[in-house]
N, C-alpha and C positions, 0 to 999 in steps of 0.2 A: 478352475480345475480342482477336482479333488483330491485331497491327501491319497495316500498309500493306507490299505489297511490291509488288516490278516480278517479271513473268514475260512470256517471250516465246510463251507458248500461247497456244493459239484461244483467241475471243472466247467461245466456248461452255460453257467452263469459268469465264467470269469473273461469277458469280453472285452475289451478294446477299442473306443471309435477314434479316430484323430481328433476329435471335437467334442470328444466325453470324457468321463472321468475312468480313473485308471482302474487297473482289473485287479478284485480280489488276489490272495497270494494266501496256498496253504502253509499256516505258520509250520506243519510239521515234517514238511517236505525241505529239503537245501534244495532241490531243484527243480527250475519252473521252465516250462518250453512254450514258445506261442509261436505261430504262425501267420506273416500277413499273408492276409486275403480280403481280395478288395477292401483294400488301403484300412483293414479292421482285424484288430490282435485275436486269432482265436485259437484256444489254451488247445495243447497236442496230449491226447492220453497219454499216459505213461508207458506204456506196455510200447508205444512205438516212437519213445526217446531213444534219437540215436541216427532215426529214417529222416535225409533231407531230402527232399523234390530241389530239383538244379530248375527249376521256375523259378521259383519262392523265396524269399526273404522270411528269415527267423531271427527272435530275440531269444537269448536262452539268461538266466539269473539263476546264478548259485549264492543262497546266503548261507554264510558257517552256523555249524549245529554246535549242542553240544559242548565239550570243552574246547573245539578250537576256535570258539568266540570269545573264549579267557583270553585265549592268549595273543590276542590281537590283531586277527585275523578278519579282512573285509572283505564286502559283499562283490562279487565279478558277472558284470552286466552285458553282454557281446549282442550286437547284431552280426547273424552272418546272412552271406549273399550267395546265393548258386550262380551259377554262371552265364546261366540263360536268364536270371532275373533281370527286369525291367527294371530303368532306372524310374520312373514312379514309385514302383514298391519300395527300391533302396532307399529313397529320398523321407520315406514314410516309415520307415522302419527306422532311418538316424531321429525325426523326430519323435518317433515314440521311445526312442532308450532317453533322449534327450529329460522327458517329462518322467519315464520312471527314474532317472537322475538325480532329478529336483526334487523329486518328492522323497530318493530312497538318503538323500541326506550326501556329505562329503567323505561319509568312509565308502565307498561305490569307487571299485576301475574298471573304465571302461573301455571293453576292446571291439576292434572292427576286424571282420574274418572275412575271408573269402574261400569257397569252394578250392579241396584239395591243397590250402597253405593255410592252414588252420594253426591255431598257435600250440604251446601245448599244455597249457590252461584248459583250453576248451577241448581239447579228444581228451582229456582227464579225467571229463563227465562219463565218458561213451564208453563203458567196455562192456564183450570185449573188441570194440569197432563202432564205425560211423560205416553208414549205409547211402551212398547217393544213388539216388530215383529217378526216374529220366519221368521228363513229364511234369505236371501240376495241376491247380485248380481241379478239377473234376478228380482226378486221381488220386489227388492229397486230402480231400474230403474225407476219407475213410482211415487212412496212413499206413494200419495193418489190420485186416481183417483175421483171426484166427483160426484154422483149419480151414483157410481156402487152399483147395488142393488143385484146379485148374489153373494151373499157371505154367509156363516156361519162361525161364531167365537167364542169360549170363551173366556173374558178377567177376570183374574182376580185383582178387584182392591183394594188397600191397600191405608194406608196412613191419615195424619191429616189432615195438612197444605197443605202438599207435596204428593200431590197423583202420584201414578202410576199405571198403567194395563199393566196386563201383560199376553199375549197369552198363555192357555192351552190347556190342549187336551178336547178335547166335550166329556166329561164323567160327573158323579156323583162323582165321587173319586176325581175330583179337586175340590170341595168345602167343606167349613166347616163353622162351626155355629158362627165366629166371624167375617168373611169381608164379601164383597160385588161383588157378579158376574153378568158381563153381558154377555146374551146372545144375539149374534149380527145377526142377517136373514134379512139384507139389510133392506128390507122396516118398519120392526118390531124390534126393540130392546128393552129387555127384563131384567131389571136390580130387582135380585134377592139378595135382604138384611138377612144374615146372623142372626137367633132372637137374636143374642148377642150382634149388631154393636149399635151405637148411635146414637141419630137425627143428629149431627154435621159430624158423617161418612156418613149415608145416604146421607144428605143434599152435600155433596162435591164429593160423589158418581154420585149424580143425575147430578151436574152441569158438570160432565167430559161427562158423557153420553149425555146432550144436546152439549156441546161444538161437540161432535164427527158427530151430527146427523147433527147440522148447517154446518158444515167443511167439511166433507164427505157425505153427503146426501142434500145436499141442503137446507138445513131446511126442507126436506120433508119425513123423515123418520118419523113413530108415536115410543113411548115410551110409554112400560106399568112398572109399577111397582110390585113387589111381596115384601109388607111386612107383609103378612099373608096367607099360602099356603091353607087354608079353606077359606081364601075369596075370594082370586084372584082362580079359580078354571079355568077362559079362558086362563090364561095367565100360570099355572101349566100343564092343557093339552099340550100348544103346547111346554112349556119345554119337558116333557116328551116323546113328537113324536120328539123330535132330540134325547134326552140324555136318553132315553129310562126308562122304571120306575126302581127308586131308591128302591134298596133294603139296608135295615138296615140303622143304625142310621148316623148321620153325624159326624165327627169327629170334637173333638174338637177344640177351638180355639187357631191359635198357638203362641206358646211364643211370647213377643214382647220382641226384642231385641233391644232396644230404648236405646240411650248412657246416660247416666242422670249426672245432674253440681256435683256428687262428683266424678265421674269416670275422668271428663274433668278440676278437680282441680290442678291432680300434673303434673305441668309441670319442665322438666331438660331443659337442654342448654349447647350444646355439640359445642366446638370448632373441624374445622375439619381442617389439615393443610398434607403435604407433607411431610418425613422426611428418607431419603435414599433409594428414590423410593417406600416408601410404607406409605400409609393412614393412618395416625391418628387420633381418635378420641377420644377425652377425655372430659369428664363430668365435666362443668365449674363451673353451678353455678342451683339451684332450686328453688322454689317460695318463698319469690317475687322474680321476675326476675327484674332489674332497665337499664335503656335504656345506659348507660355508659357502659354495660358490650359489647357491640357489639362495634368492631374497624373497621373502613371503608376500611383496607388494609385485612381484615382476611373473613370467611368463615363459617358460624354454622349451627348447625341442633337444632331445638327445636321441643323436642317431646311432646305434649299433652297426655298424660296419654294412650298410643299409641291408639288412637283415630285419631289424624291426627301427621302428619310431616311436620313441616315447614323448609325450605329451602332459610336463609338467606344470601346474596351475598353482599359484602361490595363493595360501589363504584369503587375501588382502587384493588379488586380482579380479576387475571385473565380471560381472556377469554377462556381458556381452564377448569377455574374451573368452572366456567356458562356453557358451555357447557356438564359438567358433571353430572350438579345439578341432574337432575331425576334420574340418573345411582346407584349414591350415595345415593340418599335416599331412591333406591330400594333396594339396599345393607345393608344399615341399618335396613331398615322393616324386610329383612332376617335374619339378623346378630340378632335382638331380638326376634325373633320368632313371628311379627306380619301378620295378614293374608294379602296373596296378594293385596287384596282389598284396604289397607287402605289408606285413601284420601293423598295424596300428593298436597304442598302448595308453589310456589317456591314466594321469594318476593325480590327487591331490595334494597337499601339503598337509602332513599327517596322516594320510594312509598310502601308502605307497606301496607296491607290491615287490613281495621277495627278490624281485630278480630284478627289479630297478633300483635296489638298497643295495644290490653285490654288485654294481655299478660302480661304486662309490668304495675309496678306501676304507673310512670308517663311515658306521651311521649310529648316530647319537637320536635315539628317542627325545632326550630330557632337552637337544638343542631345541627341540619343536615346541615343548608344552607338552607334549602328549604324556599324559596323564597312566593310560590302560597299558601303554606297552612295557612301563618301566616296573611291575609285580617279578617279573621271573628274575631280572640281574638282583633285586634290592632281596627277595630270599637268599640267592646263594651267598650272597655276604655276610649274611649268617654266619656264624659257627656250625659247620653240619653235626649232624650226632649220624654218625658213620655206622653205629647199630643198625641202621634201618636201610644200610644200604641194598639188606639181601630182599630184602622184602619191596623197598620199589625202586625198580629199576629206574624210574623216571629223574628218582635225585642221584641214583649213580651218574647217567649220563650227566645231566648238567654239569655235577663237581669230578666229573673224568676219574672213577674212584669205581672200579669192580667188588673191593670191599675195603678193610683197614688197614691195609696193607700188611697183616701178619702170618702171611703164609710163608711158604720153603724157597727159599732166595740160592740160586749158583749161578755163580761169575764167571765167565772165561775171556781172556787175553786174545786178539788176535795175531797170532808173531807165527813168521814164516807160513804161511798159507795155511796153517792151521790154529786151532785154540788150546791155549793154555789155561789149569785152573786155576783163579785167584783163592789166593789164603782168605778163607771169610772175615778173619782180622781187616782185610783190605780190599772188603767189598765197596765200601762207598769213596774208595781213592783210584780216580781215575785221571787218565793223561789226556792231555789234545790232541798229541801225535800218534793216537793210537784206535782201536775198534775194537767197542766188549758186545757180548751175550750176555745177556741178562737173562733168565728162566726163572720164571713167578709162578707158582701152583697155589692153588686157593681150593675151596672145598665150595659146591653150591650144588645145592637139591639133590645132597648126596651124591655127586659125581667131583672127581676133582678134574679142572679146569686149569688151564696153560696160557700163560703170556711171556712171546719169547719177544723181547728186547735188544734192537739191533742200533746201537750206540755208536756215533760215529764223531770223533773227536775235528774240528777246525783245521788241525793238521795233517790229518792219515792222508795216507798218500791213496792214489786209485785202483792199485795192487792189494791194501789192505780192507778196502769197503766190497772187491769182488770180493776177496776172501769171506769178509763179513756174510755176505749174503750166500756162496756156497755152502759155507759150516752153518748157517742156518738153515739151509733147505736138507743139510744130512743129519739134523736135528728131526726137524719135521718128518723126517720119513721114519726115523727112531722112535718118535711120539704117534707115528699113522697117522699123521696130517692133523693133529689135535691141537696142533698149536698156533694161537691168533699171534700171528707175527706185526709189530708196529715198530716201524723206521725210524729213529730220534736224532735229533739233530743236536750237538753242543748248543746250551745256552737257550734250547725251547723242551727240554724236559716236561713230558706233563706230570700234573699233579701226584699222581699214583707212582709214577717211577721214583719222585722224591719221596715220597712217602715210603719206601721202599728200604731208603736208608735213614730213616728219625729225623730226617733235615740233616745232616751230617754227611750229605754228598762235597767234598771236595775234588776239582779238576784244576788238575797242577799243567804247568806251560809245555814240559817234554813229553818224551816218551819213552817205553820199557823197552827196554834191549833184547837183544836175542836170549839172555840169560836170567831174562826174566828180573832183572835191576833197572831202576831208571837211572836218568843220566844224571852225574853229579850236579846237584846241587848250587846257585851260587850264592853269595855270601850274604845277599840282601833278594830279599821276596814280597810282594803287595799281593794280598789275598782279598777282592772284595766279597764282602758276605751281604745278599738277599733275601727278603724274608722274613716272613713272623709267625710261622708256623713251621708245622714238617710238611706239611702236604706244596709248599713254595718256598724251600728256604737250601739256595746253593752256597758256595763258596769258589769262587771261581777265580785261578792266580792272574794277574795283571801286569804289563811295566811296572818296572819300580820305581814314579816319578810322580811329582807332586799333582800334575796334571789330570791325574787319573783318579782322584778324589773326588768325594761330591759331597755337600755340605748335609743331604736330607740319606745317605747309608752310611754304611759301617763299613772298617778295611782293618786287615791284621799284617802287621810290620812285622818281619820276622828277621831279624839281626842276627849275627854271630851271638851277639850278649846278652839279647831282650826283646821281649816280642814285645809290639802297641800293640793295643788295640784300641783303636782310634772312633769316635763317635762324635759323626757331622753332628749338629745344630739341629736339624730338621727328624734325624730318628726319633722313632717312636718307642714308646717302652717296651711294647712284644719285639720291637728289631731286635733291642738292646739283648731283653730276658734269650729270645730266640740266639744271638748270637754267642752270648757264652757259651751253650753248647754246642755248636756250631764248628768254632774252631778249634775244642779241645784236642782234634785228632793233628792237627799241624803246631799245635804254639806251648801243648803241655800246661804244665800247673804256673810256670812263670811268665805271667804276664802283666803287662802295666797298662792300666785304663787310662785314656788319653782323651778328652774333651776337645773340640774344635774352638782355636781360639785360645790352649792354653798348653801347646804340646813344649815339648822342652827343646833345647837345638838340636839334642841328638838325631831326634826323630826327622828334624830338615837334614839334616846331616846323611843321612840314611836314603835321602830318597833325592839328592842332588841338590839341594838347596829349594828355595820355595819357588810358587809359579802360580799361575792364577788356574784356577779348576773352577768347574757347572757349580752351581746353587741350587738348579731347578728340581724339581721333582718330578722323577719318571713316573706317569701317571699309569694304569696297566689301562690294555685296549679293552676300550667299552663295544661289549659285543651283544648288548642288550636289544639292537636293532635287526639284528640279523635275525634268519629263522630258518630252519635244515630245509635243506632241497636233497633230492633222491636223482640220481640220471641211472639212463641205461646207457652200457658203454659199447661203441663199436669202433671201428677204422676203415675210413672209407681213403684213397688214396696217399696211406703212409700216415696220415693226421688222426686225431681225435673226433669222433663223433657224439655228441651226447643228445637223449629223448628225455626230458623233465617228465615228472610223476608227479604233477604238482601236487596233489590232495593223496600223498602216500601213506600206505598201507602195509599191512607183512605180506595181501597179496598179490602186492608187486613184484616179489622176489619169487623166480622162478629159478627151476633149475638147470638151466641152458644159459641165464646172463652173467654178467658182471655186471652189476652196480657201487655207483656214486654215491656217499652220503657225504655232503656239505656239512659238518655243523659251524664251521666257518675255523674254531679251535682246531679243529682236525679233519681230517679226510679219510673215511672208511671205506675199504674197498673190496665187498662181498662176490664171494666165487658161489656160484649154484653148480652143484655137485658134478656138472655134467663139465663146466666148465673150468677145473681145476687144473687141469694143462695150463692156461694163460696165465698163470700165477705171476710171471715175469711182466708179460706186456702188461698187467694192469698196475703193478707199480711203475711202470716205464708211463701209464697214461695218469694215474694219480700226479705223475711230476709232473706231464707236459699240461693235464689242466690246472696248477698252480702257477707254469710260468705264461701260459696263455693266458692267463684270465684278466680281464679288462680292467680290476682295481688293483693290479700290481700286489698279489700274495706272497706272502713269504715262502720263498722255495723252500725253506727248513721246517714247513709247516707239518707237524706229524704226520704220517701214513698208516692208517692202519689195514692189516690184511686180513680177512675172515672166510674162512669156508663154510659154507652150508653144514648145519647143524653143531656149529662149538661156537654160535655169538655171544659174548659176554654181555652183561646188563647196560653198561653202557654207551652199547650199540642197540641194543634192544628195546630202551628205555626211550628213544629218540620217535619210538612207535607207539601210535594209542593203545593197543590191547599186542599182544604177544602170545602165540600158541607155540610152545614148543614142541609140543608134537601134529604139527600141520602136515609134515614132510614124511609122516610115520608110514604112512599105505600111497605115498604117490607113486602114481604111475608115470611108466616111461611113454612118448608119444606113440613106441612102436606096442608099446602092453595096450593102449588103450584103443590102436585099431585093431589089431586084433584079437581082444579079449573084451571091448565092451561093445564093438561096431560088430563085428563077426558077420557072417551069411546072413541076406536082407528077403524077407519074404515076397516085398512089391518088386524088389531089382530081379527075383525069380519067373515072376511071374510077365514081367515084361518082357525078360531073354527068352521064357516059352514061348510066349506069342510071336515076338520077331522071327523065330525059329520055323510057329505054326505056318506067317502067312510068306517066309522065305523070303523077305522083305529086299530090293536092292539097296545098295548104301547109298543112291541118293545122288543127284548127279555134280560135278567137280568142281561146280561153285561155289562149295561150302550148305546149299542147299537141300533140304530132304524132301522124298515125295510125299505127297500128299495122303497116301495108305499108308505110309509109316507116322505121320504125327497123327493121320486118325486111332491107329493102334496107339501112341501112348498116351493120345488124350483120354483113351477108352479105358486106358489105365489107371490113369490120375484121378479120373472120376468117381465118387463115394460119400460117403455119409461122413463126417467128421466123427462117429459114436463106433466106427468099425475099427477096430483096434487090429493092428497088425503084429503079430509076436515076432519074436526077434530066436534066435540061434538056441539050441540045448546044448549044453557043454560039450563041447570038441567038437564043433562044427570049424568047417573052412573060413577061413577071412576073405572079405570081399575082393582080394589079389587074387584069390585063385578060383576056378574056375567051378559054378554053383550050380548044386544037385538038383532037384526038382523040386517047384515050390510045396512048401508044410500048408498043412492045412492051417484055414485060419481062425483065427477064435474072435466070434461075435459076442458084442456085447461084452462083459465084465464077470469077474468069478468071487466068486465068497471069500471074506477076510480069510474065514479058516483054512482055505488050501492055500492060502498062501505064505500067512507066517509063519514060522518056525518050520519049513518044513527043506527037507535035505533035495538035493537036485532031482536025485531018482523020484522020490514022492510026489515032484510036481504034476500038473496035467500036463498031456503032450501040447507042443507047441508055447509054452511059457519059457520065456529068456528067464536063464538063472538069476543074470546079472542087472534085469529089471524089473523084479516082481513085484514090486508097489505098481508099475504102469500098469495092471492089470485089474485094479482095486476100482469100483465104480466111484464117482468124482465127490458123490457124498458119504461114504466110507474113506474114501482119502482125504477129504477134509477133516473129520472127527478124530481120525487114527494120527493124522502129521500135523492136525492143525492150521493146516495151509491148502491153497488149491495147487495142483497138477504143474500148473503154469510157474506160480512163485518156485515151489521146488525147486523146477527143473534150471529156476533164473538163478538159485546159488550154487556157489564155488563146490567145484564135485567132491573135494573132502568134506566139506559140511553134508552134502547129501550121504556118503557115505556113514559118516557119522552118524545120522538120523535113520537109514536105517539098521544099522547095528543095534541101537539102543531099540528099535520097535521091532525086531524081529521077520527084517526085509533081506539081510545082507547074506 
């Protein structure tokens, strides 16, 4: 068999036999799609990745571009299966990932998909959707043809994040009042919103339905909308002259069977091994699972609360038991009575993928050997030079550092359901029985910027943390919602909040009184001090008992007579340097230096006599293994729901969600503009995904809050490129149907005709007659080069009821009337709001640089963008 190569030839040569050698792979593409067909790989244009035939069996390969091949990041190899495929194909298709396997090397995970439970790895490829086909072979030979405009389709589509459509039969019986169907008639599509669905389902409804129209119609398909079947009354006629008039009600909306973070908490960890010719499996160990328990000679299955199957191979394990991986864990899906369906995840030993690593309490790269993953922890151990923080966001995030921490600092108390201001002498002395505000303003790109700090002592009662959080939110409304609000927990401080007070935060045992005094005092005090910088360096008070010593930090004695200051064995010289100043604010200029091993009785004296205390050295968590995951958040039955974005983007964030950011140190949790009402439920589900989560997280793991358009650098930083003005001209779902969709010339021209031949609606089977689909086939029918203009400013939205069709404009118009020219100026029948579609396809090449097609395939701010600058907009 042959190796794997890169070649920059057609797709058409990149062929597949089961008994040949393996298919070309363009180096400049991350994604490759094949299709079996008779039992032979054959490569899927591009232009129709996304479209699966439920025949067929498909392999899809994403290899990382780029900079996320720095950072450690491996190749994901999937066979999926439609539902009507043959088990020949699937049989041919596990051994074709098998050989692209071998050949693409041990950083390759591989996954097994199945129609409609797809992982979410793989709809991460597809936006904005996956398309299921009914049919194959003859059908899939083509995939998508462009500007074919004979056709009628139902799709019905589903989904959040991750949408999909999926071909039904043209009836009334395939819809119901909670999703979103399009009806497809080539030149008119017709996307009809269930009155149960959401702005946010519409809204991603709509964008799949333009994605389809630009991709497969040239951008010259019109789109009407149905979110009200009393308004839209043109676009309700010609549903019903296909699907004939609907009798009786709609049925309702159906279960969502969404998997939610307590179902995907309990995870086992099954060793599998050989032992006189017959398979063993036996149940090792369950959450937390700790990365020690995998040996690089051995073989395991880890099952996620049968949700998924992972499929771990130790470096040093056969090759016949790699060859078996999927057989096996098909076997086990049987053997516990999970549905065929369920995702399978195969991973090696050294490349393991993100969400098999957050599995796992910790994950140590340097326990493996792996060599590439360990670049990012061994910089930040560095010294940073915090100058550079404004300039790239990318090292703020890592070192959790918006800038040097010297901007305008105000402290407030939280005593009696409201806040008191701290003396700035006594900003960085704080209590454990108590809750501050913290308010940080910084300056950046000219705007000054807010971080409000909501500090919660070990002891405050639950009276004082509501408090906490109301005086916070009558901040925020003080500020207009400007302020990125992050929840601290005593004792996990991030870096920036220390940094905040020069390392010279001390938190003492009581709390402040109603009079704003803490509580006396007692005669004897143990302060242990952390730390070798300001950016890590607390002081935090302790029993005063010998116990509580450690041989490798530092502790300050504070006596009626004389402060120690005490220095284990094992500190280090920055402890030391860092700790003098450290505790000047509790011990003053009298103090006596105290070596371990040579203190005087006073000092046993002082702390009850002697006792045996730790030696060891708390090591910090090595979080070099981990890598930030993004979710969308929802709530399906009271629980948490979350949709991975795994290969994420800034154009993830939309403004209808709330999103997850893992970076494992902290949990960021983005409100989109529309969504700033659930300000509450998403810190209520940042907790419950920390106490959910399968490696036992620390519930005092920071929280941070952000609203659409105030993110700070290091949250921003954790993104490859950052446009902060993305969000500058976005449209609402409701602006963009009726301000870019508007009055449809073909949906006009159809309701004339129905009109002309008084058409019946068809009779009550959901069927139409035979005169009414000859009239809209008569419609659909045309030249792909016949352009259809779209609305002049202030026409009606396709809701209401549509005037008589404009004439229409053949053929293409000259650059000149179309740039720079004001609405009035144009010719009649040219859409304001699409004047480039009117540009002949080699004029739109020259002028954009690009064809019609790619355009219309980017994100509609970038279109926007593009034409502003050429004098389209």
């Amino acid at each position: 068999m042959k190796g794997l190569f890169y070649d920059d030839s057609a797709l058409e040569s990149c062929r597949m036999d089961v008994n040949k050698g393996l298919p070309a792979i363009d180096s400049h593409r991350d994604l490759h799609v094949w299709i079996i067909e008779n039992l032979r790989m054959e490569p899927v244009p591009e232009k129709a990745y996304g479209n699966f035939f439920e025949e067929h069996c498909y392999i899809v390969l994403h290899v990382p571009q780029s900079l996320k091949a720095t950072q450690g990041a491996c190749s994901d190899l999937h066979y999926w299966a439609g539902k009507e495929a043959g088990a020949e194909a699937q049989d041919a298709a596990e051994a074709f990932v098998q050989q692209l396997q071998e050949a693409l090397g041990g950083a390759t995970v591989q996954h097994r998909e199945a129609q409609g439970h797809e992982s979410d790895c793989f709809r991460s490829y597809f936006r904005p959707g996956i398309i299921y086909r009914r049919g194959g072979l003859a059908s899939a030979l083509t995939h998508v043809e462009t500007n074919l405009y004979n056709i009628q389709r139902l799709l019905h589509v589903q989904g959040r994040k991750h949408v999909s459509a999926t071909e039904v039969e043209l009836s009334w019986s395939s819809f119901n009042k909670g999703d979103i169907f399009l009806l497809d008639l080539g030149k008119v599509m017709i996307q009809w919103n269930g009155p149960e669905t959401s702005i946010p389902e519409k809204a991603r409804g709509l964008a799949l339905t333009c994605s389809l129209r630009d991709r497969e119609r040239g951008g010259r398909a019109q789109i009407g909308v149905v979110d009200d079947e009393v308004e839209a009354t043109d676009l309700m006629r010609i549903m019903e002259a296909v699907l004939g008039c609907r009798v009786g009600n709609l049925p309702a909306t159906r279960p969502d069977k969404s998997v939610n973070q307590l179902q995907k908490a309990s995870v086992r960890l099954y060793h599998v091994c050989e032992k006189d010719d017959d398979l063993v499996i036996q149940e090792l160990a369950t959450c937390p699972l700790t990365q020690d328990l995998l040996r690089e000679e051995d073989y395991y299955i880890l099952d996620q609360g049968g949700f998924k199957i992972y499929v771990w191979q130790g470096r040093l394990s056969s090759l016949q038991e790699k060859k078996a991986a999927f057989s096996r864990a098909l076997g086990f899906i049987q053997a516990k009575g999970y549905p065929t369906y369920t995702n399978v995840e195969v991973v090696n030993d050294g490349a393991e993928s993100a969400s098999f690593k957050q599995l796992f309490q910790s994950w140590s790269t340097k326990q493996r050997g792996n060599k590439s993953f360990g670049k990012l922890s061994k910089s930040i151990q560095v010294r940073p030079d915090v100058g550079k923080l404004q300039s790239r966001p990318e090292l703020a995030a890592q070192l959790r550092m918006v800038d040097d921490a010297s901007g305008k600092v105000e402290v407030w108390c939280i005593q009696d359901l409201g806040r008191r201001p701290v003396d700035p002498k006594r900003h960085a002395q704080l209590c454990a029985g108590n809750c501050y505000l913290v308010l940080y303003a910084y300056q950046r790109m000219g705007h000054v910027q807010y971080i409000l700090y909501l500090w919660r002592g070990h002891r405050a009662t639950t009276r004082d943390v509501k408090a906490l959080n109301c005086n916070a939110e009558e901040l925020d409304l003080m500020y207009q919602g400007a302020l990125v609000q992050e929840h601290v927990t005593m004792g996990n401080e991030p870096p920036h909040f220390l940094a905040i007070f020069q390392g010279q935060l001390v938190v003492f045992q009581g709390h402040t009184g109603h009079d704003g005094k803490e509580q006396p005092a007692p005669a004897t005090r143990l302060f242990h001090v952390q730390g070798t910088d300001s950016c890590n360096t607390r002081t935090v008070e302790v029993p005063a008992r010998a116990s509580a010593l450690n041989s490798h930090d530092i502790f300050l004695l504070v006596t009626a007579s004389v402060c120690y200051l005490w220095f284990g064995k094992g500190c280090s010289g920055d402890q030391r340097e860092m700790a003098r100043t450290a505790v000047s604010a509790v011990s003053g200029e009298n103090k006596e230096t105290v070596l371990e091993g040579q203190e005087p009785p006073g000092f046993w004296e002082a702390l009850g006599g002697r006792a045996p205390y730790p030696g060891n050295k708390r090591l910090p968590e090595d979080v070099s293994g981990f890598q930030p995951r993004l979710f969308e958040c929802s709530s399906h039955m009271g629980h948490l729901v979350l949709t991975e974005m795994v290969f994420f983007s800034q154009e993830d964030l939309d403004k209808y969600d709330i999103m997850l950011l893992d970076t494992w140190q902290e949990i960021f949790l983005w409100l989109g503009e529309a969504a700033s009402k659930w300000k509450k439920e998403a810190v209520d589900w940042g907790q419950e995904y920390l106490k959910t989560h399968p490696a036992g997280r620390s519930p005092a793991t920071p929280i941070v809050v952000i609203k659409q358009g105030h993110e700070p650098p290091t949250f921003t930083g954790w993104f490859l490129a950052w446009d902060p003005y993305k969000w500058t001209n976005d449209q609402s779902y409701k602006e963009v149907v009726d301000g870019s969709l508007g009055a449809m010339p073909a949906i006009c021209e159809i309701t004339a005709e129905l009109n002309d031949f008084q058409l019946s609606r068809g009779p009550s089977n959901g069927g139409a007659d035979p005169l009414t689909l000859q009239t809209l086939k008569g419609s659909q029918d045309g030249s792909g080069n016949e352009l259809q203009p779209g609305p002049k400013a202030g026409d009606a939205s396709t809701n209401s009821h549509h005037s008589s069709p404009r004439p229409t404009i053949h053929g293409s118009l000259p650059r000149e009337r179309l740039m720079h020219q004001a609405v009035e100026d144009l010719p009649e029948g040219v859409d304001p709001a699409r004047k480039e579609f009117y540009l002949s396809d080699s004029d739109f090449q020259e002028i954009f640089g690009k064809s019609k097609e790619e355009f219309y395939s980017m994100a509609k701010w970038r279109q926007q963008q593009e034409k502003k600058q050429l004098g389209f907009f």
